[in-house]
N, C-alpha and C positions, 0 to 999 in steps of 0.2 A: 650501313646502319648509322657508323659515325655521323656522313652525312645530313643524317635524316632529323638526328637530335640538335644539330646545330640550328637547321632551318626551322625546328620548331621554337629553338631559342629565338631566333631573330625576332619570327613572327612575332611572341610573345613581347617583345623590346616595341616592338612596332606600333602593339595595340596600348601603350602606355601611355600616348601622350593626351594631356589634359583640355579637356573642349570645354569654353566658355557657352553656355545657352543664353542666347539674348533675349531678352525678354518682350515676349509678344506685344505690342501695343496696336489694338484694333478701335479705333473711333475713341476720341476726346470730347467730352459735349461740356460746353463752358456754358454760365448761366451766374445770375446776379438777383441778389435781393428783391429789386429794383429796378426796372427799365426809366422811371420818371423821377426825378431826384429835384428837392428843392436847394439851391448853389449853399452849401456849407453842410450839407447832410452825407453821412456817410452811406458808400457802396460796400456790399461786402459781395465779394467774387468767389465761386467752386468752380473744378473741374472736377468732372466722375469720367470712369470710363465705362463703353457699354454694358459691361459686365458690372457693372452697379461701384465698383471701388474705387472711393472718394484719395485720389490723388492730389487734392488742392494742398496739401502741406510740401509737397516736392516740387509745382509748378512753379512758373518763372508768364505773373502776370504783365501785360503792355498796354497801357493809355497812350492810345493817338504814336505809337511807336514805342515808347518812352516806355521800360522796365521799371516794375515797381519793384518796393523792397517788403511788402507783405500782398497779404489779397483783400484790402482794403483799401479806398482812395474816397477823397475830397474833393472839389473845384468851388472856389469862389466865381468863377465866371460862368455866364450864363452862353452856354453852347450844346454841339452833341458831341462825345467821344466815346470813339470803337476802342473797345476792347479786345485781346489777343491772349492769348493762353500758348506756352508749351511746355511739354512734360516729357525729359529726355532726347531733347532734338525735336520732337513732334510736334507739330502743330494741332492744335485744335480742330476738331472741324468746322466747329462754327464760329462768326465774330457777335458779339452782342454790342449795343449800341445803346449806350445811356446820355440820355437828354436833360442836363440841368436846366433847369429854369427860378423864376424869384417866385411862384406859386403860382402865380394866377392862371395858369394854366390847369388847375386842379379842380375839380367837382366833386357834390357828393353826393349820395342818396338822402333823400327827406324823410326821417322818420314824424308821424304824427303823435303826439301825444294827449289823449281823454281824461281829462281830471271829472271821473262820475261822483256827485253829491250827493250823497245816501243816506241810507238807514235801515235797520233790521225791524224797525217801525214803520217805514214810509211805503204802504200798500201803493204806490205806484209806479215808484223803484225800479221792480224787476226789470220792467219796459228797456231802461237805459242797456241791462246786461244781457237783454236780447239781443237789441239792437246793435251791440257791442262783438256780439257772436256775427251777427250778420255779416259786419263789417270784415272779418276777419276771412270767413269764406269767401267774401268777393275779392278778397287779397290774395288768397292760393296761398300760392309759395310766398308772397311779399310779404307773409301775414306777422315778419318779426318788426317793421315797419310802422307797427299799431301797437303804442303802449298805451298799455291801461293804468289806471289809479282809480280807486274806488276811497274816496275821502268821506269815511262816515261818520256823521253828526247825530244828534243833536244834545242827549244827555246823558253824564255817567252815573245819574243817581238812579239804583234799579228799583225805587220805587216811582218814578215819574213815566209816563205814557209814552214819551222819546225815546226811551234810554235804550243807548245800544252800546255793546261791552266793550268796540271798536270805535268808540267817540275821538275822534282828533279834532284839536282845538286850532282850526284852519281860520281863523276871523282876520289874520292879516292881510289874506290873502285872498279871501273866499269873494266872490260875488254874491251881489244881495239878489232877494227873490227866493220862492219857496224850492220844495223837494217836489221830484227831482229834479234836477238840474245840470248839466254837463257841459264842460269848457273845453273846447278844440285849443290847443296850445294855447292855454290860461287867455285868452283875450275875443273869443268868437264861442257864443253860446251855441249851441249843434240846438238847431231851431225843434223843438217838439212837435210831432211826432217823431223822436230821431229815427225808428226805422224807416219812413217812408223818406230817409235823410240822408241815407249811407255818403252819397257823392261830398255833402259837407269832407268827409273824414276822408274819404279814398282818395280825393283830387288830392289832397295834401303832401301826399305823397309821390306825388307827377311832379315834381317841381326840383329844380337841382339847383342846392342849398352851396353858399362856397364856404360851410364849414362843418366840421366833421368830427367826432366824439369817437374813442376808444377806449375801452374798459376793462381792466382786469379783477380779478377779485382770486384769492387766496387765502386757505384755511391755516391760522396759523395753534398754537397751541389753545389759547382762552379767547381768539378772536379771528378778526375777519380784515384783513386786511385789501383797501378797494385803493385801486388806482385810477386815476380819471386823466386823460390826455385830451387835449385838442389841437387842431389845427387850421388855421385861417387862409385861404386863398384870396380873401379882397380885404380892406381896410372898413376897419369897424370902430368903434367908440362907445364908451361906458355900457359895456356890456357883466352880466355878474353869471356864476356859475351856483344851479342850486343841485343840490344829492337829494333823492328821496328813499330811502329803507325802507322795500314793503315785505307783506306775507300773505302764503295764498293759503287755503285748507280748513281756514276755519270752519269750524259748525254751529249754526244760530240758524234757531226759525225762522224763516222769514214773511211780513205781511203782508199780502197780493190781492191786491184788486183788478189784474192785468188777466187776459184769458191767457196768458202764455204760463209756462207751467203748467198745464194741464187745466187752469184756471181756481186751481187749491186755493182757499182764504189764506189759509196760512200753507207758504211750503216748509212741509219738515223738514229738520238735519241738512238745512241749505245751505251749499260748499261758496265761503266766500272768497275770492282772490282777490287778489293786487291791493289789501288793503293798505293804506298808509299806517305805518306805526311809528316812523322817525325822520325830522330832517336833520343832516349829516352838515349841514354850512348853515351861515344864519339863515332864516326862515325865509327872506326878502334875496337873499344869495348874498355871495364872496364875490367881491368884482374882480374883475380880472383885466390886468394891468397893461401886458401887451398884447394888442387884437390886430396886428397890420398883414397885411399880404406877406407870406411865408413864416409868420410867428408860431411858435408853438410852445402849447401851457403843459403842464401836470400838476397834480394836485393829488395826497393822500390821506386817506382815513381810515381811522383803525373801529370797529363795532363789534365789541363785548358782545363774545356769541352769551350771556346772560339775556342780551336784549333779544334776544330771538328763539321763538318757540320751538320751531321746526326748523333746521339750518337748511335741510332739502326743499325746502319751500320758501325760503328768503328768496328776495329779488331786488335790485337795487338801480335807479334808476337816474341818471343825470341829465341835465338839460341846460343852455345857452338862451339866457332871459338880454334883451334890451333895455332903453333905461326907462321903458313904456309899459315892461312886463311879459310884452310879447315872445314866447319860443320860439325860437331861430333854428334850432337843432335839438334833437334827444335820443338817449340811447338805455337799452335796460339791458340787466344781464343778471344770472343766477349766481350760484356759488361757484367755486372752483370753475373758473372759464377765464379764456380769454381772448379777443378780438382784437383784429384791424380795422384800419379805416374803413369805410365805405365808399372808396373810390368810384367815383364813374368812369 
């Protein structure tokens, strides 16, 4: 028996000693901001593990061999360098490969921009916001690609035959010629009958532009604060930046001599959008200083939600004039949003 308590002693001494668990490491997936990088722009580097848990604060990143001392890097020279990741001895499984370049490598989507000339008076009007609709269906999915403005004229006295309660005083800008009227990026009238015209508007957008607009907008306590970015892939000159503040939702009769609408003399409680109510830079634009291959602007403004009726219905919209007038690029966006480039 003596025997028998000793051996259970042992055992028990036996099962004491203390076992390290190493920690499972199955698949490293390394990945970057960025695969295309203009030379002095920064990369910012993660690694997750299959299992979704972001270990980039413990890895140990490599350019071209060479350990960094965060998961961030630069290069003023224009080349490609592999990247490497390891997390506890491990390697990554995969290498990613970022490509500086000086810009010109960059493209962008063409958005088209519509400045419709209207009025809550102008019975022939509705035509343009048909035709406006048409366009958008022949665009699908492209259809954010298609900005509207609807700039209504002509009086704000409500005793005159004109007057509509949405009158903006556009005469710096506007082209001459009666109502309706519509300007394809401020410089090419969209020839009447614009629906049998859609292709004016749609080609517009077939076309890759080498620069490119991104926009954010955020609610702040008494206002709205918008952010305006660009970026240039080729070399440009006196070009200006103008903001346009609109709002959709309004309700105003409107007078139709078009059969569309049902062909109503007047259409009742008729929902107006994209009306212009504010320019945000001077009226003519804000030039903007550096436009060269790899340059990049920001610009911000602040817009008194007092000025806005509905803040779910504001839109706000920027656009890249020449020194001819002509749109080069433009982008709209709502409230609380925010976007990238539109990369090709």
């Amino acid at each position: 028996m003596k025997y028998f308590y000793l051996l259970f002693i042992f055992s028990l001494l036996g099962c004491s000693k203390d076992y390290i668990i190493e920690e499972s490491i199955e698949g490293l997936i390394l990945s970057s901001n960025e695969t295309t990088r203009i030379i002095n722009q920064t990369t910012t580097l993660r690694l997750i593990k299959n299992n979704g848990a972001d270990v980039t604060a413990q890895a140990t990143f490599y350019v071209n061999g060479v350990a960094l001392t965060a998961n961030t890097f630069t290069k003023s020279q224009i080349g490609v360098y592999v990247v490497e990741a390891k997390y506890n001895g491990v390697d990554s499984e995969n290498t990613v490969e970022i490509t500086y370049h000086d810009g010109s490598l960059i493209a962008f989507k063409s958005n088209v921009m519509v400045e419709d000339y209207t009025g809550v008076w102008c019975g022939n009007c509705p035509r343009v916001v048909e035709a406006l609709s048409q366009a958008s269906v022949q665009l699908g999915t492209n259809d954010n690609q298609l900005i509207k403005v609807a700039i209504h004229r002509s009086s704000s006295n409500p005793t005159d035959a004109s007057y509509d309660p949405y009158n903006f005083d556009a005469s710096a800008f506007e082209p001459n010629g009666g109502y309706p009227k519509a300007y394809i990026n401020r410089k090419t009238r969209w020839t009447p009958l614009e629906y049998n015209n859609l292709g004016m508007v749609v080609s517009q957008t077939q076309i890759n532009k080498r620069l490119g607009l991104k926009l954010k907008s955020e609610t702040l306590t008494n206002s709205i604060k918008l952010t305006v970015d660009g970026l240039f892939s080729d070399n440009f000159n006196q070009l200006s930046l103008v903001v346009y503040q609109l709002e959709s939702g309004f309700i105003y009769d409107q007078i139709n001599y078009t059969t569309f609408f049902n062909g109503d003399d007047i259409i009742q409680n008729f929902v107006h959008d994209h009306v212009l109510r504010n320019i945000l830079t001077n009226i003519n634009g804000d030039s903007i200083s550096s436009s060269s291959t790899g340059n990049e602007f920001s610009r911000e403004f602040t817009i008194p939600l007092s000025t806005i009726t509905n803040i779910q219905k504001a839109e706000f919209v920027a656009f890249i004039i020449d020194n001819t007038g002509n749109v080069l690029n433009a982008r709209a966006i709502k409230v609380n949003q925010e976007q990238t480039y539109q990369y090709l």
